[in-house]
N, C-alpha and C positions, 0 to 999 in steps of 0.2 A: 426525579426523572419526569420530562416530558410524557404525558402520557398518550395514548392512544385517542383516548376520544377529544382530546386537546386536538391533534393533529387533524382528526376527520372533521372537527368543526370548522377548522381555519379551510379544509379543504370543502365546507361545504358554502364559504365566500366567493371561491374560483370562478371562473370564467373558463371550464376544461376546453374550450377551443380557441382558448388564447392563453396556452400553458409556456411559460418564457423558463431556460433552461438555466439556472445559475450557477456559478462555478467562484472559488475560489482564485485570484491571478497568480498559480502555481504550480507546479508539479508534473499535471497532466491536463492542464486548463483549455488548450487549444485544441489537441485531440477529442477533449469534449463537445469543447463548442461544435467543431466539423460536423462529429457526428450527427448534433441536435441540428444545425443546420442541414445536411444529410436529409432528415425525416421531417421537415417543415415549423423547425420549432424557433422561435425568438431566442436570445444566448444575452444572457449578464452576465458579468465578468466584474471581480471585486475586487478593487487591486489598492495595494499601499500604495502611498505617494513615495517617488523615488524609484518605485519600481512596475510603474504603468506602462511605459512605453509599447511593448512588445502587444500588449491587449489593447490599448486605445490610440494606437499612431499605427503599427505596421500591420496588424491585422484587422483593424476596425474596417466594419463593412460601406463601402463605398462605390459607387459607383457599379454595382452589379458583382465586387469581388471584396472578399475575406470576409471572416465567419465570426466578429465579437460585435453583437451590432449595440451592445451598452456597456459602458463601465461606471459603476460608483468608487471613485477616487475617495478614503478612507486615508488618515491620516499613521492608521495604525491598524494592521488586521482584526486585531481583539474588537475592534468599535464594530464589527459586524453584527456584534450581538447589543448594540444600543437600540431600542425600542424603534427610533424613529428611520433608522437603517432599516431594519427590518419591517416596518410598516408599508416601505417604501418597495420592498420586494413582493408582498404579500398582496398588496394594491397592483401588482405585475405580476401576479399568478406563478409567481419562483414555484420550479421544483428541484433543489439543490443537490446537487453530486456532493459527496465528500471525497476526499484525497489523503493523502500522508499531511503535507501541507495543512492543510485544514483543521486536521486532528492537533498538528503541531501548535502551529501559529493561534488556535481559536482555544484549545487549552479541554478536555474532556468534560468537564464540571462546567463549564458553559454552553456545550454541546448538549448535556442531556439537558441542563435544566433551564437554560437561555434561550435554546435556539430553537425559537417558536416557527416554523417553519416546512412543509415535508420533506424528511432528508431520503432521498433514494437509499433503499437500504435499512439493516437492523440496527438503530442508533446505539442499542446497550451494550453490543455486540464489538464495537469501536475499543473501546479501553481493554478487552483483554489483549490485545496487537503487542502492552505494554508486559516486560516479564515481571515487573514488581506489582502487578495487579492481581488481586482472588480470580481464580477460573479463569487464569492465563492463556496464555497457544499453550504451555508447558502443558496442565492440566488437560487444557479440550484434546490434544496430541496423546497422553499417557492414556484417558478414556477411552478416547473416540479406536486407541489401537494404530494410530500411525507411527511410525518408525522414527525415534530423532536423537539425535547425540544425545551421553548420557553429559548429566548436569550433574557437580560437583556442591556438594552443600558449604565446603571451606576448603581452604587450602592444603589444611593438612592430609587430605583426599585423592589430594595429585596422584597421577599412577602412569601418567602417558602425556603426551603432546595435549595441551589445551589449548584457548582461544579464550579470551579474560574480555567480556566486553562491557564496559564503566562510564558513564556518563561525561563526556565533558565538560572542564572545568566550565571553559566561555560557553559553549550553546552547549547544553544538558539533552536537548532533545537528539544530538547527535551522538553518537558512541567511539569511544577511544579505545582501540584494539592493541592488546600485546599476546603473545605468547608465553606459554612457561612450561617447561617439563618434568617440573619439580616443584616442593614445597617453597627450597629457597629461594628458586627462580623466580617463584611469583615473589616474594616479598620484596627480591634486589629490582624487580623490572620496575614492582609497584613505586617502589618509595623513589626511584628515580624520575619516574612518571611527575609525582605529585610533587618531588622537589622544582620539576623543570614547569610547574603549572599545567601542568596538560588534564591531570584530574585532579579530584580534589580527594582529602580523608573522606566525607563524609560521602562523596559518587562512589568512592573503592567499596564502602559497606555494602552500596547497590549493586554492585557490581555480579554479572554471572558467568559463571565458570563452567565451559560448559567443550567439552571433550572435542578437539580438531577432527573435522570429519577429511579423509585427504579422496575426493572423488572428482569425478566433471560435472559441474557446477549446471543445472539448468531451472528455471523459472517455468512451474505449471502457471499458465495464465486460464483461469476456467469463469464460467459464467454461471450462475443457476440460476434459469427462470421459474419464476415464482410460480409463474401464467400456466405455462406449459407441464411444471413438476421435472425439468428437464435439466441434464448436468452437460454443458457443454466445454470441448476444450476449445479457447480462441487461439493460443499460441501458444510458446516457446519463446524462451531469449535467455541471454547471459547479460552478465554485469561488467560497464568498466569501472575501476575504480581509479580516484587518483589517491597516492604515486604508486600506487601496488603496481599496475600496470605496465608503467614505466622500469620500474625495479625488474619487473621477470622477466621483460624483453632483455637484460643485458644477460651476459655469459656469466657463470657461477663466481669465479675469480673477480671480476668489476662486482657483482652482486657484495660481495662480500666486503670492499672497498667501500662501496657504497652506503651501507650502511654505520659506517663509524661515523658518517657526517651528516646522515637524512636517518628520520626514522619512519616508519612505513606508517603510511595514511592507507583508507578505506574507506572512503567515502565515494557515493557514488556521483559517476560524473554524465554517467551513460547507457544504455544498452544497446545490445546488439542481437539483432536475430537470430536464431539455431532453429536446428529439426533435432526430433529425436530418432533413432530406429524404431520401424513400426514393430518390434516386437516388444518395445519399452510400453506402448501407448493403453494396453490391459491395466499394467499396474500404474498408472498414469492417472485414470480412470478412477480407478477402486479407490486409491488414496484420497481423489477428490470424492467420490461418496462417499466414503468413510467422515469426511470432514463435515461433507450436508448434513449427516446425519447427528452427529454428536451435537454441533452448532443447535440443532432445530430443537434438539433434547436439553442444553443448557441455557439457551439465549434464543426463544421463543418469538417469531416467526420462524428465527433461523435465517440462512447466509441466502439473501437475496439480490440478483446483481451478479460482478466483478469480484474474483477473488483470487489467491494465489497460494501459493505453495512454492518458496524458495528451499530447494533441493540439489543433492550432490547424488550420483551414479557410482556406487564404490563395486568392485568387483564379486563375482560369487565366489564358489560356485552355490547353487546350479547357473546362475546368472546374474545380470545386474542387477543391484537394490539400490532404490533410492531411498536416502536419509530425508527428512525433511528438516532445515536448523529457521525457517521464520515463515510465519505467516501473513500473509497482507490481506484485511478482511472487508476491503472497500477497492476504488478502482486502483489498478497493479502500478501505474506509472510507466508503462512501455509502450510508446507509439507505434514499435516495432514488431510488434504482437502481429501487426496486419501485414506484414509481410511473411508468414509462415503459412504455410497450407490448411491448415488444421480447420479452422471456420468457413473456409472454401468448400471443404466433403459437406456441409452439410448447407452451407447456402447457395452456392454455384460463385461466388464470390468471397475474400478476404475480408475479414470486417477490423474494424477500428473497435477496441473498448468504447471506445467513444458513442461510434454505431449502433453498436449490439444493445448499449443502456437506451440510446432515445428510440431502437426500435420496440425495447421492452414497454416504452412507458408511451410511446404510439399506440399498440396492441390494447393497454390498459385503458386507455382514454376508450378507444373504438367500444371496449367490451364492458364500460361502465365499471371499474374493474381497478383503477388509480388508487384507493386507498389499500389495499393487496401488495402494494409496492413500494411504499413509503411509512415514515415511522415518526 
């Protein structure tokens, strides 16, 4: 692992009034850059070839508008962590966001011990996101006291409606979803699966099994400043997926049609804004300290930044609870975060994830204060 005093040295090369924001060209790349640009900061952008466009042609800054004002064209995302890549950020005073993407595409084992760089955020802290990792969300969740579907150790365990989620055959980093309500059902769903190539034997082993939560679905989008010792919420949002989506817009009768020819995808295609009722927002709250606290006690600084909590509303009584079934422990992925009220109560304004990171790491620079924020 990357260590700490690696990090403060490369930060003690910088130029802190020429701090340039860099971003993976993925996921949640441009809400970044805005942000940084937002708060007066330079914005790199690292994008495969094939899939530059959108960061070095339609958003590149020009002419007094748009927000990516460099991109290093890589021929493959992995080559980020080639020395002379990274030399070339480091000589530009990079202070790099991670994302889903980033975690993805760059591989965790080159994050900790490649990516010579400060990453906003607790770099160790990254791989338990994974459920096949020591001191998982599962773990920091059953700790820490948050509430979350109960997980099946095998199939013979089945007792109720599950959700079976297995890595993909072609992209692994993506996850292939079935149902089962039974012991047999997993086995007939599974081996039809892996006949049809969707996963493999060896993804089912990884596979986790882990009890249908049936509620309304919402995304705590929360912040915690390092600076400040402060737990903030920035939004709310929901998920679209494709073809789920498509599938529950039809009437039950087509539903049913429907699926002897398609089988249900989940992947996400999108989000979309929601509120909560403000009597939900206490336990809204707690959940998120709950989770500061546990993180800071296993994976030391603890959750600095952008974090989440993907969560379902299931009924009481006395009232609603929210399950939590995934956690996102870097920036959430939802540009639509800034359309919710929730970071308004306390700034007089909506802020962008994006925002809220380069105004953190503003505050740090002013307050000498930069290494507190990065890992």
């Amino acid at each position: 692992m990357i260590s700490q005093e690696e990090i403060k040295a490369v930060l003690g090369e910088y130029d802190q009034n020429k701090v340039t924001i860099g971003v993976l060209g993925s996921h949640s790349a441009l809400d970044i850059c805005r942000g940084a640009k937002d708060m007066g900061f330079r914005t790199l952008v690292v994008c495969q070839k094939g899939r530059e466009q959108t960061y070095d042609r339609y958003y590149r800054t020009a002419n007094s508008v748009g927000i990516v004002d460099q991109t290093l064209i890589l021929d493959k995302f992995t080559d980020i962590t080639q020395e002379s890549v990274q030399r070339e950020m480091r000589e530009q005073n990079v202070i790099f966001i991670p994302h889903r993407s980033f975690e993805v595409y760059v591989g965790f084992d080159q994050i900790e011990n490649e990516f010579l760089l400060p990453l906003f955020g607790t770099r160790s802290i990254l791989r338990a996101e994974e459920r096949d990792a020591p001191r998982n969300q599962y773990y920091l969740m059953q700790k820490g006291g948050i509430p979350y579907p109960r997980v099946y150790n095998s199939p013979e365990e089945i007792d109720r409606l599950v959700l079976v989620k297995a890595p993909e055959a072609q992209r692994t980093y993506e996850r292939a979803f079935f149902f089962a309500s039974s012991t047999d059902e997993f086995y007939t769903s599974s081996e039809q699966m892996i006949q049809a190539g969707k996963i493999t034997k060896e993804g089912l082993k990884k596979a986790v099994i882990e009890e249908f939560v049936m509620g309304t679905q919402s995304n705590f989008n929360y912040f915690y400043s390092i600076l400040d010792q402060r737990l903030e919420l920035l939004g709310t949002d929901t998920r679209r997926q494709t073809n789920l989506d498509g599938i529950l817009r039809l009437p039950a009768s087509q539903q049913l049609e429907a699926l002897k020819h398609i089988d249900v995808k989940a992947i996400e295609a999108g989000h979309i804004a929601c509120t909560v009722k403000e009597s939900l927002l206490e336990q809204i709250f707690d959940l998120g300290e709950k989770f500061v606290r546990i993180a800071r006690q296993e994976y030391p600084p603890g959750i600095i930044g952008p974090f989440a909590l993907q969560s379902a509303f299931i009924p009481g009584p006395p009232s609603e609870k929210a399950i939590v079934f995934d956690i996102s422990m870097r920036v959430q992925g939802s540009p639509g975060t800034m359309f919710t009220p929730y970071s308004g109560y306390y700034y007089g304004e909506s802020l962008s994830v994006g925002k809220r990171v380069a105004m953190e790491l503003r505050k740090a620079i002013q307050q000498n204060r930069l290494e507190e924020t990065v890992t």
